[in-house]
C-alpha positions in Angstrom: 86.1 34.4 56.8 82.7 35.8 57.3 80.3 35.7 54.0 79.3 38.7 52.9 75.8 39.9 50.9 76.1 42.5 48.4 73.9 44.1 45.8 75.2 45.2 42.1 72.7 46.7 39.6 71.8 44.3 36.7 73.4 44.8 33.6 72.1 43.3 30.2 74.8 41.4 29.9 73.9 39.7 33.4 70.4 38.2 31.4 71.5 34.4 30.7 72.1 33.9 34.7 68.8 35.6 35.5 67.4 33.2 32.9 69.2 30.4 34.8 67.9 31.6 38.2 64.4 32.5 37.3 64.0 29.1 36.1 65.8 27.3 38.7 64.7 28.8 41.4 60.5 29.8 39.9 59.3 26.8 37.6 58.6 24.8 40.5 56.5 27.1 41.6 55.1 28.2 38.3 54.4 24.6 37.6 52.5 24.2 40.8 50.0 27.3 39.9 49.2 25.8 36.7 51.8 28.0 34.8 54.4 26.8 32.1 56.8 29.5 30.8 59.2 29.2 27.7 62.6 30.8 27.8 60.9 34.1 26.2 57.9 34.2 28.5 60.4 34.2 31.5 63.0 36.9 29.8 59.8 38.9 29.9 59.4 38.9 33.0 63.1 39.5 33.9 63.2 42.6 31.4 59.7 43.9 33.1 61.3 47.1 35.6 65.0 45.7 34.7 66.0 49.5 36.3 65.1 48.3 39.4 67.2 45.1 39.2 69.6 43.5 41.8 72.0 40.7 41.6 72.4 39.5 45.4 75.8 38.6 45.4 77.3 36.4 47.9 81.1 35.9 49.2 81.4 38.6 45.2 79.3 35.3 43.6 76.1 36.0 42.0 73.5 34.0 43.0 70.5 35.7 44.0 68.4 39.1 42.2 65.8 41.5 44.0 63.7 43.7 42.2 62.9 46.5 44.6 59.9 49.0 43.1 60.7 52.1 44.9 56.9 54.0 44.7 55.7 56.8 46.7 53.5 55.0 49.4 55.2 52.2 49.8 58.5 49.8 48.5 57.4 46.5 46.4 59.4 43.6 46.8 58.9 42.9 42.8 61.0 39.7 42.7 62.8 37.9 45.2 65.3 34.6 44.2 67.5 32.5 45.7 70.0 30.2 43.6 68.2 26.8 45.2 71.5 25.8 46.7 71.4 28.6 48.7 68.3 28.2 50.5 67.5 27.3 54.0 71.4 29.7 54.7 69.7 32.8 56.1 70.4 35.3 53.2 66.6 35.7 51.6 65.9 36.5 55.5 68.8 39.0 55.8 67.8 40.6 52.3 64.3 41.3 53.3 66.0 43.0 56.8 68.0 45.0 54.8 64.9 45.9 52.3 62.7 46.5 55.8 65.8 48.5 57.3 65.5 50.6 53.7 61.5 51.3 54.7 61.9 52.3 58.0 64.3 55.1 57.0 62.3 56.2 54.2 58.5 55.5 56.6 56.9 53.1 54.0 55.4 50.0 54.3 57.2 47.1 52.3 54.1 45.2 49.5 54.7 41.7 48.2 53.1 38.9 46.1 54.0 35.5 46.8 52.3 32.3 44.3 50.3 30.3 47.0 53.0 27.2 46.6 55.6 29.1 47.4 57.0 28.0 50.3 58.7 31.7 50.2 55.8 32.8 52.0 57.1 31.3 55.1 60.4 33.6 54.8 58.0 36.2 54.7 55.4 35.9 57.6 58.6 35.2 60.3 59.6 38.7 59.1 56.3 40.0 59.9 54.1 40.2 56.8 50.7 39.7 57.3 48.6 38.4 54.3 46.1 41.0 53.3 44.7 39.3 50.1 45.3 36.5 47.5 44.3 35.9 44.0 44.0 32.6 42.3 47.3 32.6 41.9 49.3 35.0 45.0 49.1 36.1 48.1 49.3 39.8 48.5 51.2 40.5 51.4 52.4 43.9 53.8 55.2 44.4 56.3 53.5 47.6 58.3 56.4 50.1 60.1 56.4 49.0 63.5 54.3 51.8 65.4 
């Protein structure tokens, strides 16, 4: 049987495994740019644009959410995780096609910010994002329409 990807809008009741995947898939990272979130800090940042919410589901199991913000100029890839079991399989690349195959019909670019020990950004720049700045913390990356 093939696997299958599919989205589902995030529900409130879908909080305690977005809790569970922010921090299983994030502290690393977090850690590694200095940062150390409690439970609340990281719900937080899961409620921040909730409407634009995601669970990535794979073979109908959750284990993934994208938070796509959907602006006028352009779509920003808000959040982007992976259950960590689930790396390395192909499916962050094929969600970022499918968010890049989204900007192309609607002619935007696709914005990003990736924390500078994220190994994410990797995932990223095969897909064609260039970095176009960085903070102490991020890069801030673009995915231009192909011309």
């Amino acid at each position: 049987m093939k696997a299958e990807i599919s989205f589902k809008r995030a529900e409130f009741s879908d909080r305690p495994f977005l809790l569970a995947l922010r921090k299983s898939s994030m502290d690393k990272h977090l850690h590694a740019a200095g940062l150390k979130l409690n439970d609340e800090q990281h719900l937080q940042r899961i409620d921040e644009f909730f409407e634009e919410s995601f669970l990535i589901k794979y073979n109908n199991k959750n284990i993934g959410l994208v938070k796509l913000g959907m602006l006028t100029d352009r779509i920003h890839i808000r959040q982007l995780q992976i259950m960590p079991e689930f790396h390395n399989a192909g499916i962050g690349s094929k969600v970022v096609r499918l968010i890049k195959k989204k900007a192309v019909e609607r002619t935007l670019p696709v914005t990003l910010n990736v924390l500078l020990e994220n190994p994410a950004k990797r995932l990223y720049e095969r897909e064609g994002f260039i970095t176009e700045g960085q903070t102490e913390l991020e890069y801030q990356m673009r995915w231009h329409l192909p011309q």
